[in-house]
C-alpha positions as CSV (number, residue, x, y, z in Angstrom):
1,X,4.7,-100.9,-89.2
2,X,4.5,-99.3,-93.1
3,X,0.9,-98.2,-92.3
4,X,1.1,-97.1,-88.9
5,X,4.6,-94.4,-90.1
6,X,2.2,-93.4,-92.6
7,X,-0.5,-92.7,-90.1
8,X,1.6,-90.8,-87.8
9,X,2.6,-88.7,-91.1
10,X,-0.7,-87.8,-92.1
11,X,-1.9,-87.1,-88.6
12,X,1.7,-84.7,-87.8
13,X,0.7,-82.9,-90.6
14,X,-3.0,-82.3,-90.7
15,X,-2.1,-80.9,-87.2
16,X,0.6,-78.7,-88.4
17,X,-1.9,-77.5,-90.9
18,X,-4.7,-76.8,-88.5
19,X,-2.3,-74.9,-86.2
20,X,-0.7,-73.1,-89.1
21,X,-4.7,-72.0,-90.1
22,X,-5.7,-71.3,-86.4
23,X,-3.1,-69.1,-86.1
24,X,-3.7,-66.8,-89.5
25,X,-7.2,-66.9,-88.9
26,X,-6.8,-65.7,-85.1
27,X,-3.9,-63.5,-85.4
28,X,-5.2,-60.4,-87.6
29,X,-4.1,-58.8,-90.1
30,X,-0.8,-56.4,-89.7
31,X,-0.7,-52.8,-91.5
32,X,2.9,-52.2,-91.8
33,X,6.0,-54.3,-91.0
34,X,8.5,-51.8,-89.1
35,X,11.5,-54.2,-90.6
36,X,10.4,-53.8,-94.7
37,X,9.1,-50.5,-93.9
38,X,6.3,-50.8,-95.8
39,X,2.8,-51.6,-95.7
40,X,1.4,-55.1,-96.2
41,X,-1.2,-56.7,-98.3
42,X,-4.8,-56.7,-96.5
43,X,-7.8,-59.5,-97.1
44,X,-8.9,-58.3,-100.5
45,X,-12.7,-57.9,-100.8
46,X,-14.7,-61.4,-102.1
47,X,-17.1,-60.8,-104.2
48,X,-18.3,-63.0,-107.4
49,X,-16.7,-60.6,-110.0
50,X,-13.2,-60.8,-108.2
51,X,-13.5,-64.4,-107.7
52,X,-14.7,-64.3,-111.7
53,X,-11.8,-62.3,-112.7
54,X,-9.3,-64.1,-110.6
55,X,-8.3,-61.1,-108.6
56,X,-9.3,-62.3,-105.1
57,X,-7.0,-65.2,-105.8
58,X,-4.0,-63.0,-107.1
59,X,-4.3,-60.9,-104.3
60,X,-5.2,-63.1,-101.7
61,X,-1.8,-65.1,-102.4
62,X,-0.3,-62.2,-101.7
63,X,-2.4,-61.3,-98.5
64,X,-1.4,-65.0,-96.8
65,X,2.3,-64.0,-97.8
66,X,2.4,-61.2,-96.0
67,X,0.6,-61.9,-93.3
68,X,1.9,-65.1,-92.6
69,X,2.2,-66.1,-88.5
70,X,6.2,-65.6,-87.7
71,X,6.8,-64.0,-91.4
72,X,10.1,-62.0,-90.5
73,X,11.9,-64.7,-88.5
74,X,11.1,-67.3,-91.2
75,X,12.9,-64.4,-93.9
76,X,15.6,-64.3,-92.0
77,X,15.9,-68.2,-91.7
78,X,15.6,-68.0,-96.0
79,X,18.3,-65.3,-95.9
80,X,20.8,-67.1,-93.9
81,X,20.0,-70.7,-95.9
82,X,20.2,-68.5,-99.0
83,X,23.8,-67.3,-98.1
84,X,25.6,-69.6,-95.6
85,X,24.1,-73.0,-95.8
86,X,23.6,-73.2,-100.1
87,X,26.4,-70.7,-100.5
88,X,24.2,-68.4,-103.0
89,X,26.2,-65.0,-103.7
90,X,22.3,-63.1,-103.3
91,X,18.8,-63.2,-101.5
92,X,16.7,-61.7,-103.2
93,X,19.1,-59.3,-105.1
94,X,20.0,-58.4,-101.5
95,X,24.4,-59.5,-100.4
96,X,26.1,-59.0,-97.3
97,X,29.9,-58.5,-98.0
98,X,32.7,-56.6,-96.0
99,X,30.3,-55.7,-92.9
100,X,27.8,-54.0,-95.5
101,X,25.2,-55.1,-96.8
102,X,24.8,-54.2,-100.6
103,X,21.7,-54.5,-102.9
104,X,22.4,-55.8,-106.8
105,X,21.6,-52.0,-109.1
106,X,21.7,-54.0,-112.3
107,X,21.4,-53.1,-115.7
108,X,22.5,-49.3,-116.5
109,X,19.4,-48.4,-118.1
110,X,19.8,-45.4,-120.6
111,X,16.5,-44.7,-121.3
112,X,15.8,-43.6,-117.3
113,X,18.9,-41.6,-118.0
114,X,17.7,-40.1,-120.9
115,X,14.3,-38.8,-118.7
116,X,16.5,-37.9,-116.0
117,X,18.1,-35.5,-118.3
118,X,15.0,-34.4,-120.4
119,X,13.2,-33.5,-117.3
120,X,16.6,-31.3,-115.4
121,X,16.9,-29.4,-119.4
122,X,12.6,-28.8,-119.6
123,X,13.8,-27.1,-115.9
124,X,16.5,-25.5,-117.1
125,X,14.8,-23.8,-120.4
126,X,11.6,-23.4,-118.7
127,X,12.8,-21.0,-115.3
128,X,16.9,-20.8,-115.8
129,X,16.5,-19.7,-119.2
130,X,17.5,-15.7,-119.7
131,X,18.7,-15.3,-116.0
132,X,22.0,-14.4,-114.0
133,X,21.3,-18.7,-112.4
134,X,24.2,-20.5,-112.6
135,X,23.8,-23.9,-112.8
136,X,25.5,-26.9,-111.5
137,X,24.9,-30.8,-111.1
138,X,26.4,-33.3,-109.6
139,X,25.8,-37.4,-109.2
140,X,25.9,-39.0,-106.0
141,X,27.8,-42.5,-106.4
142,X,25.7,-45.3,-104.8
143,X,27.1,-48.1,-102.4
144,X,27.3,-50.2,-105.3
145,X,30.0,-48.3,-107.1
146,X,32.2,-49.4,-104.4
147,X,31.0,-52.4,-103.1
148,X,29.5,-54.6,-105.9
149,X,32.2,-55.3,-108.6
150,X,34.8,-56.0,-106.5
151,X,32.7,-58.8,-104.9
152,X,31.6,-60.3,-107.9
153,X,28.3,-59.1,-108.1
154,X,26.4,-57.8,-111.3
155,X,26.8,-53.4,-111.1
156,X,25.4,-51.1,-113.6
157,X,27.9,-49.3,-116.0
158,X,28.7,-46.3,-114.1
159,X,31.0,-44.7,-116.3
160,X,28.4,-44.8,-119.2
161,X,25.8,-43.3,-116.9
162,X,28.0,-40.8,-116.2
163,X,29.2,-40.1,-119.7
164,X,25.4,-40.2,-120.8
165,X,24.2,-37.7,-117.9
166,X,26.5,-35.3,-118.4
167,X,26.0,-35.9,-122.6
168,X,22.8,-34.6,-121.7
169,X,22.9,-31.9,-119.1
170,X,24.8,-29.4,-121.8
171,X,25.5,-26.0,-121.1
172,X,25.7,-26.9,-117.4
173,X,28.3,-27.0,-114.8
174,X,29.7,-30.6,-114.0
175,X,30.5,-31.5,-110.3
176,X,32.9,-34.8,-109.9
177,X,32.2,-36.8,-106.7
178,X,33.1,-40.0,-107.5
179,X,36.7,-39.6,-106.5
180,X,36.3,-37.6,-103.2
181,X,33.7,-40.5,-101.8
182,X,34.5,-44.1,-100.7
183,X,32.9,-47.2,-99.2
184,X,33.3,-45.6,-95.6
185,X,30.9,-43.1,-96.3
186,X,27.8,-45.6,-96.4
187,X,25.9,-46.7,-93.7
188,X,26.2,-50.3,-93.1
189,X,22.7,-51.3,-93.3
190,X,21.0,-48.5,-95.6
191,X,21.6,-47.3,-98.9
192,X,22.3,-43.6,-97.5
193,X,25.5,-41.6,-97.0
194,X,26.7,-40.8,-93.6
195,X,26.5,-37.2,-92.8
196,X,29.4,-36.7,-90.7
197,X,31.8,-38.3,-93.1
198,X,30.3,-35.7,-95.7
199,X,32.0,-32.5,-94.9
200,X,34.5,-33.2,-97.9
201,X,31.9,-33.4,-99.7
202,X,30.4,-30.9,-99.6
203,X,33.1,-28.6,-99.4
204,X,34.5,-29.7,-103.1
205,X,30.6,-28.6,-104.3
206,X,30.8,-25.5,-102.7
207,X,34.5,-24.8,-104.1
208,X,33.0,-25.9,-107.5
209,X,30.7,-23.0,-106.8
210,X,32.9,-20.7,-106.3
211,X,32.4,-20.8,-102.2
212,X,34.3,-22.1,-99.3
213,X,33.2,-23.7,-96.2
214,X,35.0,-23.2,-92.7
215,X,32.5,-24.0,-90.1
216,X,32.7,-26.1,-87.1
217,X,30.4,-28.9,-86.0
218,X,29.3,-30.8,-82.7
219,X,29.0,-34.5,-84.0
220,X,26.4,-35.4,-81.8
221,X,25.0,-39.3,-81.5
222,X,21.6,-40.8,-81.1
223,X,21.6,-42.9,-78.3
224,X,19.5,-45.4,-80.0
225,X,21.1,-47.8,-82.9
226,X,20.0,-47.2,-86.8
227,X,19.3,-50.4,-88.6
228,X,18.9,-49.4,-92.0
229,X,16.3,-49.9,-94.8
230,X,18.5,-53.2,-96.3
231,X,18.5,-54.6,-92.6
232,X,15.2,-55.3,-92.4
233,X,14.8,-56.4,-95.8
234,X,17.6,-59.0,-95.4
235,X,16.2,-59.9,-92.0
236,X,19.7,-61.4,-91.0
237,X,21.1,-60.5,-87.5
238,X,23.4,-57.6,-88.4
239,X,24.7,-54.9,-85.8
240,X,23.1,-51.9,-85.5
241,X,25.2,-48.8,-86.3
242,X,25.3,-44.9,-85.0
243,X,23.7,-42.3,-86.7
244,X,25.5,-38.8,-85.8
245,X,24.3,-35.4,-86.8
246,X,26.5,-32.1,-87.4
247,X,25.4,-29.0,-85.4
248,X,26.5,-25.7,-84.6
249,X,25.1,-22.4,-83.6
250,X,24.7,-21.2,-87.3
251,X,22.2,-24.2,-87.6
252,X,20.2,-24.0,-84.6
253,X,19.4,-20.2,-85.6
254,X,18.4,-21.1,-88.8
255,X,14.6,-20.4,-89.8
256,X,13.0,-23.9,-91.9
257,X,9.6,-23.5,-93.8
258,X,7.7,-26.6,-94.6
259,X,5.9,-25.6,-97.6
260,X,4.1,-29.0,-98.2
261,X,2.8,-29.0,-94.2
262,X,2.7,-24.9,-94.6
263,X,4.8,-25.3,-90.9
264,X,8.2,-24.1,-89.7
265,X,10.7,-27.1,-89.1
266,X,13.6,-27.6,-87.8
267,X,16.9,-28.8,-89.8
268,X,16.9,-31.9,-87.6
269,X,13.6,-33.5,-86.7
270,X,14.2,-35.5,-83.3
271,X,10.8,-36.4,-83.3
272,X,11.9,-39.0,-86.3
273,X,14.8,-40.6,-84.2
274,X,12.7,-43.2,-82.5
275,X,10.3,-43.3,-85.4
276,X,10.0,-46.3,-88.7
277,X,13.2,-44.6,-90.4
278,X,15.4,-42.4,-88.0
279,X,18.0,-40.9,-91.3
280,X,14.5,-38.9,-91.6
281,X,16.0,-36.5,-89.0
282,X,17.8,-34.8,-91.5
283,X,15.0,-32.1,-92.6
284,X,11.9,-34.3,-91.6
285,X,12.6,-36.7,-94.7
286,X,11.0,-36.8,-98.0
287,X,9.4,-33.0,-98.5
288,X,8.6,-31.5,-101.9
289,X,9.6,-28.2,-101.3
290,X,11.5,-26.7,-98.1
291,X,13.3,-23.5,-97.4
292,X,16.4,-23.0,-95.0
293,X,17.1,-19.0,-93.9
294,X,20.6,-18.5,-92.1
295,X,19.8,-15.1,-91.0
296,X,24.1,-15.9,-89.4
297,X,24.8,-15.2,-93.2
298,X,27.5,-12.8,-94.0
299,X,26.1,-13.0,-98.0
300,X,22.6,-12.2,-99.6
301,X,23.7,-15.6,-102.1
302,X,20.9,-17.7,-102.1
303,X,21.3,-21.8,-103.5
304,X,18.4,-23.7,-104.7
305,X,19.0,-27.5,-105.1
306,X,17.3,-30.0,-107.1
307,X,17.4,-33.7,-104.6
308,X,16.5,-36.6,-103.6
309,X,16.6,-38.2,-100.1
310,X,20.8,-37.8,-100.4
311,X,20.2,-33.8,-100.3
312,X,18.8,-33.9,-96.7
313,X,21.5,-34.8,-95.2
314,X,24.0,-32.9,-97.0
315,X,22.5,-29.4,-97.9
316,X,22.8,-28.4,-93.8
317,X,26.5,-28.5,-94.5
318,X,26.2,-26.1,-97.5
319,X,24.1,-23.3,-95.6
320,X,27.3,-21.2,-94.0
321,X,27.6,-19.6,-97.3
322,X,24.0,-18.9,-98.6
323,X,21.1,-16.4,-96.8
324,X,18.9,-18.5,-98.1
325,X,18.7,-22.4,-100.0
326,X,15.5,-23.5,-101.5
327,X,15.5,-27.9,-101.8
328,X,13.2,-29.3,-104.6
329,X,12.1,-32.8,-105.0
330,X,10.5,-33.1,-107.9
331,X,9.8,-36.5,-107.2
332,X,6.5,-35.2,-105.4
333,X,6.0,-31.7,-106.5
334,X,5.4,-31.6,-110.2
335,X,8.0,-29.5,-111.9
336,X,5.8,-27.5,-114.2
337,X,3.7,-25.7,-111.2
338,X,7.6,-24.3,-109.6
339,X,7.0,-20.8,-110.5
340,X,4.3,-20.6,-108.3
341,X,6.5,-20.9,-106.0
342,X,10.8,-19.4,-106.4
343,X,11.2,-16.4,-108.4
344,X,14.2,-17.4,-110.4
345,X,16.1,-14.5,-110.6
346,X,20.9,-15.0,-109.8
347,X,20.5,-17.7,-107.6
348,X,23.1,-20.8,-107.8
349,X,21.1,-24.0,-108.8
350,X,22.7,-27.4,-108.5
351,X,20.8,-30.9,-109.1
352,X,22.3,-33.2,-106.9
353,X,21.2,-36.7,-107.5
354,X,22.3,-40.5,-106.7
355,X,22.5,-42.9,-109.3
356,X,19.4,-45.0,-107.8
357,X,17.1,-42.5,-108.7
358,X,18.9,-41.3,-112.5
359,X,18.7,-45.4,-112.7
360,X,15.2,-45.3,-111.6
361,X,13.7,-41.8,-113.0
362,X,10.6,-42.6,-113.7
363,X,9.5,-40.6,-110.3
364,X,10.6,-37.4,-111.6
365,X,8.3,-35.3,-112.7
């Protein structure tokens, strides 16, 4: 009886493994997974130097990983083990708490800080330096500040990054968001702001900068649910959510130059609502270099603003009260070659960052 369990054991799993083989061998290879948004690891190349070297093997670990038959299902089984069967607080730095679900920023580091603010000051001497600018900056609170803490989960020091930033960005003007912004203006299921919960927002930077905002907005809906960039990285069943969009007159008449596609856009990109990440609506996503012109204006002020992805969605809401705004990630245009591009002359400036990227500045350049 002993042998013949032990038969049926070996046999059960040389089939499981022979299916498990069959099916990676027949199914292909996938390029991108649409939940991670991001592309996955191909078959590296064998050869006898990477075999030699033991690169085939590092990367071919990470090939089968990824492309493993039935991958995002069996995440999502991990994630909901992780959290509801053993209990764990995390998966994979990623928590699901209040209806949101929240990704572990921890530690503060100062030095990324420290970059942050040596590469905003080398802009500041190199263009600002000697004209009528006046310059403002401001930090963008991440989900974390309001979420992470109170849940019992690890969250960088955000008072000392925001004591250290502004130690750092001296002779400018400071911008205070941290009060004016609460959990309710996250999505759910990504790390961004919502734009139609942002027109407080926005109205204490303008104030700050000596304007006022009065406009009106359609809040229009997609008809199709967002899932978020932490959805599909936690792979657990969560709700889909509605992503709005603000619109008026002002902002369907305004004229929106691509410069790194040298094309005219327009401030909200339908084309990206059905596409891999639909909060790229707002100004067709991660651009280097993009100019609004609100020929509505009843002012010649003109605003440039220093962003990341946080300024897309925002910036629309500031255009009532400039001819012109000029939005710069530095991220993928370096910042050296901008004078090529804006004549710095009495323009505001304001760099408007969140605290992932000051936390994580190594792409600012």
């Amino acid at each position: 009886m002993e042998q013949r369990r032990n038969r049926i054991t070996v046999i059960t799993m040389a089939i499981f493994l022979l299916t498990v083989s069959l099916l990676c061998w027949f199914k292909g290879s996938d390029k991108y997974s649409e939940a991670e948004r991001r592309y996955l690891k191909d078959l590296p190349e064998l050869s006898w130097n990477t075999v030699m070297n033991g690169k085939f093997m590092s990367e071919f670990e990470s090939y089968t990983q990824d492309q493993f038959p039935g991958r995002d299902a069996l995440r999502g089984l991990k994630s909901g083990m992780a959290l509801y069967v053993f209990a764990g607080m995390d998966n994979n730095d990623l928590y699901y708490r209040d209806g949101y679900i929240g990704k572990i920023e921890y530690p503060y580091k100062p030095e990324a800080i420290a970059h942050a603010t040596k590469v905003f000051t080398s802009v500041a001497d190199k263009y600002l330096k000697d004209t009528d600018c006046k310059v403002y900056y401001s930090i963008i609170p991440d989900k974390g500040y309001f979420l992470a803490e109170e849940n019992g989960y690890l969250a960088m020091d955000y008072a000392l990054l925001e004591e250290e930033f502004c130690a750092g960005m001296d002779g400018m003007t400071y911008i205070d968001l941290f009060d004016v912004m609460e959990l309710d203006d996250f999505y759910q299921t990504d790390t961004h702001w919502r734009q139609e919960k942002l027109p407080e927002v926005a109205g204490v930077i303008a104030n700050a900068m000596g304007k006022e905002l009065n406009a009106e907005y359609e809040c229009i809906a997609l008809d199709e649910p967002f899932y978020g960039v932490y959805h599909g990285q936690l792979a657990l069943p969560v709700a889909g959510e509605t992503l709005y969009y603000l619109n008026n007159e002002e902002l369907v008449g305004c004229y929106v130059y691509d410069y790194t596609n040298a094309q005219e856009i327009a401030i909200y990109d339908m084309d990206k609502a059905n596409g891999a990440d639909p909060y790229e609506i707002y100004l067709s996503g991660p651009l280097s270099l993009i100019t609004i012109e609100n020929p509505s204006a009843d002012t010649d002020a003109e605003l440039i603003v220093f962003r990341d992805s946080f300024g897309s969605s925002i910036v629309p809401l500031l255009v009532e009260e400039y001819e012109k705004i000029t939005l710069v990630d530095i991220r993928y245009i370096y910042s050296g070659v901008l004078g090529n591009y804006i004549e710095f002359e009495d323009q505001d400036v304001l760099f408007l960052y969140s605290t992932l990227v000051l936390n994580n500045s190594e792409t600012l350049k």
